[in-house]
C-alpha positions in Angstrom: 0.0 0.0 0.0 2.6 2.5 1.2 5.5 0.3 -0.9 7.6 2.3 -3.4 10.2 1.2 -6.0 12.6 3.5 -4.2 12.5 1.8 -1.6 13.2 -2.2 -2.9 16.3 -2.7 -1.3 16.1 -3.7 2.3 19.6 -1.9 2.8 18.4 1.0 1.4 15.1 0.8 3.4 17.1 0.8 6.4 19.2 3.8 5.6 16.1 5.8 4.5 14.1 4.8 7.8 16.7 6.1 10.2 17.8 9.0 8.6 14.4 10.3 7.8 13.7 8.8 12.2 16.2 11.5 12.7 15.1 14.5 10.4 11.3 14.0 12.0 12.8 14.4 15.3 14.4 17.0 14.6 12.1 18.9 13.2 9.2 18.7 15.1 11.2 19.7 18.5 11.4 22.6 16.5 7.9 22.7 15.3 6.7 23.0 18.5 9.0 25.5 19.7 7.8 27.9 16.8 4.1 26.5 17.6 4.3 27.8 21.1 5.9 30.9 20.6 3.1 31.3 17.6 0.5 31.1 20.1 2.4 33.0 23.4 2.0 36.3 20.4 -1.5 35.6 20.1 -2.3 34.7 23.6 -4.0 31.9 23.0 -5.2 29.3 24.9 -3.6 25.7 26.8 -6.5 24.5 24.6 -5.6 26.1 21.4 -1.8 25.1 22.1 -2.6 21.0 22.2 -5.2 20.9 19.9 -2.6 22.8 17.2 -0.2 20.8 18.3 -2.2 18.1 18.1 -3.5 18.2 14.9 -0.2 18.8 12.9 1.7 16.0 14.7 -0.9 13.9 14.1 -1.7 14.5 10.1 0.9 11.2 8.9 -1.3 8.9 11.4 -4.6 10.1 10.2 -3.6 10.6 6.2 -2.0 6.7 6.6 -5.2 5.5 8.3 -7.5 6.8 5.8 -5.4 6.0 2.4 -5.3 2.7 4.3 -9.3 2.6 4.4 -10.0 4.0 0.9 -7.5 1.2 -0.6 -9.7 -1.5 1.1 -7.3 -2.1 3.9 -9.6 -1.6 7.0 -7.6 -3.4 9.2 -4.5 -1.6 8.3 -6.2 1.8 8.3 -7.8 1.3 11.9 -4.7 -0.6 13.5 -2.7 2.6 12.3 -4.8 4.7 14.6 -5.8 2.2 17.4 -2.0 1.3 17.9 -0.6 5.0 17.6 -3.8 5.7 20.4 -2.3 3.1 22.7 1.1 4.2 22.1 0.1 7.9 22.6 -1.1 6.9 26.5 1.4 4.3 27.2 4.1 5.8 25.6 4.0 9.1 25.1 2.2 9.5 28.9 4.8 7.6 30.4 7.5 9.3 29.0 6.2 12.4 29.6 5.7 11.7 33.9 9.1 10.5 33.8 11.0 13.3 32.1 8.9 15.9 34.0 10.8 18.5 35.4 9.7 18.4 38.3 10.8 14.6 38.8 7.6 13.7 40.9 5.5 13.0 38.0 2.7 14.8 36.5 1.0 16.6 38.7 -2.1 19.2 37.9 -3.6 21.7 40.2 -7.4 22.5 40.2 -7.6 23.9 37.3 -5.8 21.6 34.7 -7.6 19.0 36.2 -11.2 20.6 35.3 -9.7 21.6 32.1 -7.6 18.5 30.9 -10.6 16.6 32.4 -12.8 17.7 29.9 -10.7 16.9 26.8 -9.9 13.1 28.2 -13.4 12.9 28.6 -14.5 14.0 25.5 -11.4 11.1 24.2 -12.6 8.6 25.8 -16.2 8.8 24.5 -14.8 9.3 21.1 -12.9 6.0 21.4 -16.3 3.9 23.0 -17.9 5.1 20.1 -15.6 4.6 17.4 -15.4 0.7 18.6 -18.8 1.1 18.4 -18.3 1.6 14.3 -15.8 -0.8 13.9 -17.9 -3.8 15.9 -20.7 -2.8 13.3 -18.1 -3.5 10.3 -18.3 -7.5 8.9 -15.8 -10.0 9.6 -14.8 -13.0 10.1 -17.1 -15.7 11.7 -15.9 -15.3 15.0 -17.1 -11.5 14.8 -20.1 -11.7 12.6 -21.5 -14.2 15.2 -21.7 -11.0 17.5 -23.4 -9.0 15.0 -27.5 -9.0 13.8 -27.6 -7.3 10.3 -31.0 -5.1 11.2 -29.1 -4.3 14.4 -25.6 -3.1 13.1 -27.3 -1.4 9.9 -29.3 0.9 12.7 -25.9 1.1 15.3 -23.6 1.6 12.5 -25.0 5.5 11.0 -26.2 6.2 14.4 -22.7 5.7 15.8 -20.7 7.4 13.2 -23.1 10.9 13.8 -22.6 10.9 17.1 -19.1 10.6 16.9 -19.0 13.3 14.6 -21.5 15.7 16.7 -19.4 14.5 19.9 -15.5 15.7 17.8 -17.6 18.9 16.7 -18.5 19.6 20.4 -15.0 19.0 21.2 -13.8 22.0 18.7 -16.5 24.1 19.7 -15.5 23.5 23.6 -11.8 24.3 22.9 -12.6 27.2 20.8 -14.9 29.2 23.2 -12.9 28.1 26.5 -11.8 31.1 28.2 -8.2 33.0 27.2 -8.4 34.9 30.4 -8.6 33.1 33.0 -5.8 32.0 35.9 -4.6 28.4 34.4 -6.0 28.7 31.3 -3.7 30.7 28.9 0.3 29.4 28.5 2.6 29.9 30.8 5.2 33.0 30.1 8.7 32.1 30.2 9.5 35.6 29.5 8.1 39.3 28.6 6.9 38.9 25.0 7.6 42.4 23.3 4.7 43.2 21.2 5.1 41.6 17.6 5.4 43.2 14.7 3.4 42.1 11.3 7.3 40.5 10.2 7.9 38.9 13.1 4.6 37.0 12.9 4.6 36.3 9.3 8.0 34.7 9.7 6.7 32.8 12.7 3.4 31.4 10.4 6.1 30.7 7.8 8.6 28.8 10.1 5.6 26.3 11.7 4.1 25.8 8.3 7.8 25.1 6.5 8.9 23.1 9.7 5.9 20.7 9.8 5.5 20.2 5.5 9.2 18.9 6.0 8.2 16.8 9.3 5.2 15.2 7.1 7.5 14.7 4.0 9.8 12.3 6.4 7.2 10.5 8.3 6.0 10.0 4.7 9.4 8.4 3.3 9.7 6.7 7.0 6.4 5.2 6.4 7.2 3.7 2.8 10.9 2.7 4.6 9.0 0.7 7.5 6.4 -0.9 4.5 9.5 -2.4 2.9 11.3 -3.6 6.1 8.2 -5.5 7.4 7.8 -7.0 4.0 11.1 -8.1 3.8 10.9 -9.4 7.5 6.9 -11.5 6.6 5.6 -9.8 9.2 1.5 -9.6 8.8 0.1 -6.2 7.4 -2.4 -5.4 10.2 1.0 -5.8 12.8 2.7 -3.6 10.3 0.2 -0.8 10.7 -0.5 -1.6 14.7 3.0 -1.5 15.5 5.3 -0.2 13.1 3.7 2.1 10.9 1.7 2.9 14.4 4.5 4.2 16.2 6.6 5.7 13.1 3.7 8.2 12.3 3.5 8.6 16.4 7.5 10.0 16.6 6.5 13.4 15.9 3.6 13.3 18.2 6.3 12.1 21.1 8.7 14.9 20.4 5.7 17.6 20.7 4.6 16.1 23.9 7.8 15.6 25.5 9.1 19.3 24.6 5.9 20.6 25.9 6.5 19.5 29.4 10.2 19.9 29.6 9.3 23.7 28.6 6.8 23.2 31.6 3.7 23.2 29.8 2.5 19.6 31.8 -1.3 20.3 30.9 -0.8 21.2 27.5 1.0 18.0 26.8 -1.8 16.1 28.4 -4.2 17.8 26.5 -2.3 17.2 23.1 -1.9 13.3 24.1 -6.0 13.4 24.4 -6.6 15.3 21.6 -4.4 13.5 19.5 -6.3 10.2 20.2 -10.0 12.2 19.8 -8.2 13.9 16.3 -7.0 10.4 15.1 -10.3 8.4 15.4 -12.6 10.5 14.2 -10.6 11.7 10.7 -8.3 8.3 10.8 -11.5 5.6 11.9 -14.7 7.4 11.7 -14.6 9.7 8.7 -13.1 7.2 6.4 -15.2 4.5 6.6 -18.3 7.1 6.2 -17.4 6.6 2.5 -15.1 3.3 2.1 -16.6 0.4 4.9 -14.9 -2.7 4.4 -14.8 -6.2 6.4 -12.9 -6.3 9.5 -10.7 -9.5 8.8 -8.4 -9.0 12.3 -10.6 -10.7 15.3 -8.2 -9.8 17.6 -8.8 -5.8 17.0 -12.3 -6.3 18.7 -11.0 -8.6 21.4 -7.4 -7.3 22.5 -6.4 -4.1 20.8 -9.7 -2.1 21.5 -10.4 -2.9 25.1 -6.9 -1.9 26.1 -7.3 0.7 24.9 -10.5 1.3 26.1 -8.7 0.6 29.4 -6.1 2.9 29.3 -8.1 5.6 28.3 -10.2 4.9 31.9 -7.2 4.9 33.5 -6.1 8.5 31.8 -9.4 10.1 32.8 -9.3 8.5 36.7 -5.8 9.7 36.5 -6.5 13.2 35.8 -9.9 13.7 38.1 -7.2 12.3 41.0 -4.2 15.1 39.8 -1.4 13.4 39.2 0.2 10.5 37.3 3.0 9.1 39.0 6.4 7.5 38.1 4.9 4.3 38.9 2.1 4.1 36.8 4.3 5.6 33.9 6.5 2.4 34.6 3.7 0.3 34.8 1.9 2.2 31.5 5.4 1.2 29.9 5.7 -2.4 30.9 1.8 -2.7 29.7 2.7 -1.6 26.5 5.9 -4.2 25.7 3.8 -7.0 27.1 0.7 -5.8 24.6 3.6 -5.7 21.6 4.9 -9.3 23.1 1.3 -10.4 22.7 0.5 -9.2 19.3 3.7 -11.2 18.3 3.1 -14.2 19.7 -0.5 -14.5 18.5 
């Protein structure tokens, strides 16, 4: 699907992988520098930070999803997003409490709790529903024994609108959240002179040119990791839950991670939730609005979905208590490498 003649030769596939790994690191650290500094002029919102943030990191792992789903590759398209989602909270999450400057974890006073809450909420609903759509998709026997045709062909429109009315209220939430008031608007490192038409213009310019060039190596990564899991027999749908998963994720990890070592903890929370709300309903929902397909992957429904389900609970009750500890980011890291062990083994 992703495959390119470029890339035929495993050696070469190899090179191209790891050089492009590096030149997406690279440049989205500085994405999100310019990002933040983009929205410090304007004064925006926490909200406005991770949801930009959000949505730019996250364009290879949406864009992969849905090419996946228009080409008839369902399982690809929605392992794409449901592995980058469980990488986003295991990962990403973990990471993120460890390297905390602070070196007690995440920790989030009243007011990041009632705003972060909200957006993990919103995530988490998101998520139910969009297993919702894909346990209305065909399958194999195991899964189409769950299903009743008259029931899925009512659950299956009904589910995708409300996912779609529940992403809009999302937007809408972020959008009109207040700029004003105390915990709210981004921290201020230092005095911000008052910008002149240049200086913003070359700020626009810089996060525009710095994320075309991130998405034009997640790209080349993307067709590199195609041909090295060809080459290696390893099963498409563990191609795009794993691999292709956590390749389109690396920019998403370098935004979250810079955002809390710059000590913007709750806007690096925010982004990991709206990242997973952004990637289901334009990588899972939207897509198969117009191209449903058979779900041929079983284990989607029984494994991959209700972790991540799981972790997603665990995010939210995490948030409501304040904090997410070292531990749990250990344990959210060990959870993760025994999931991957799993999905190997089976």
């Amino acid at each position: 699907m992703f495959s390119s003649p470029l890339f035929s030769s495993l050696p070469v596939a190899l090179g191209m992988f790891l050089i492009s790994l590096i030149i997406v690191i690279g440049v989205s650290a500085q994405f999100t520098r310019q990002l933040e500094r983009l929205c410090e002029v304007f004064q925006l919102s926490i909200g406005m930070l991770s949801l930009l943030s959000a949505l730019g990191a996250n364009i290879p792992n949406y864009v992969s999803s849905a090419l996946a789903i228009a080409a008839g590759h369902s399982d690809v398209g929605i392992g794409i997003i449901v592995g980058s989602n469980i990488y986003n909270i295991a990962i990403i999450l973990g990471l993120c409490a460890i390297f905390d400057p602070e070196r007690t974890g995440i920790i989030l006073d009243r007011q990041e709790k009632r705003d972060v809450g909200i957006i993990a909420r919103y995530a988490l609903a998101l998520m139910l529903l969009s297993s919702i759509v894909i346990f209305c998709l065909p399958g194999q026997p195991l899964l189409t024994t769950l299903h009743l045709a008259s029931f899925t062909n009512i659950l299956f429109p009904l589910a995708i609108i409300t996912s779609l009315t529940t992403f809009s209220a999302l937007i809408t939430h972020i959008l009109r959240r207040s700029h004003g008031e105390a915990g709210t608007t981004l921290h201020h490192h230092k005095h911000v002179p008052s910008p002149t038409f240049w200086h913003i213009l070359r700020l626009i310019l810089v996060v525009i040119f710095t994320l075309v060039i991130a998405l034009a190596g997640v790209l080349v990564m993307v067709q590199a990791g195609q041909t090295l899991t060809s080459d290696l027999h390893m099963p498409s749908i563990l191609a795009g839950l794993l691999v292709l998963a956590v390749a389109t994720s690396l920019p998403n990890t370098v935004v979250a991670i810079s955002l809390v070592r710059t000590g913007e903890t709750s806007a690096c929370i925010e982004e990991v939730c709206s990242s997973g709300s952004i990637n289901t309903s334009l990588g899972i929902v939207l897509p198969l609005i117009f191209w449903p397909s058979a779900l041929l992957d079983r284990y989607l429904l029984l494994l991959d979905l209700p972790l991540l389900l799981v972790l997603a609970v665990i995010v939210v009750i995490c948030i409501l208590w304040g904090r997410i500890p070292r531990s749990l980011a250990l344990l959210l890291l060990g959870t993760y490498a025994a999931w991957v062990a799993v999905r190997f083994w089976l």
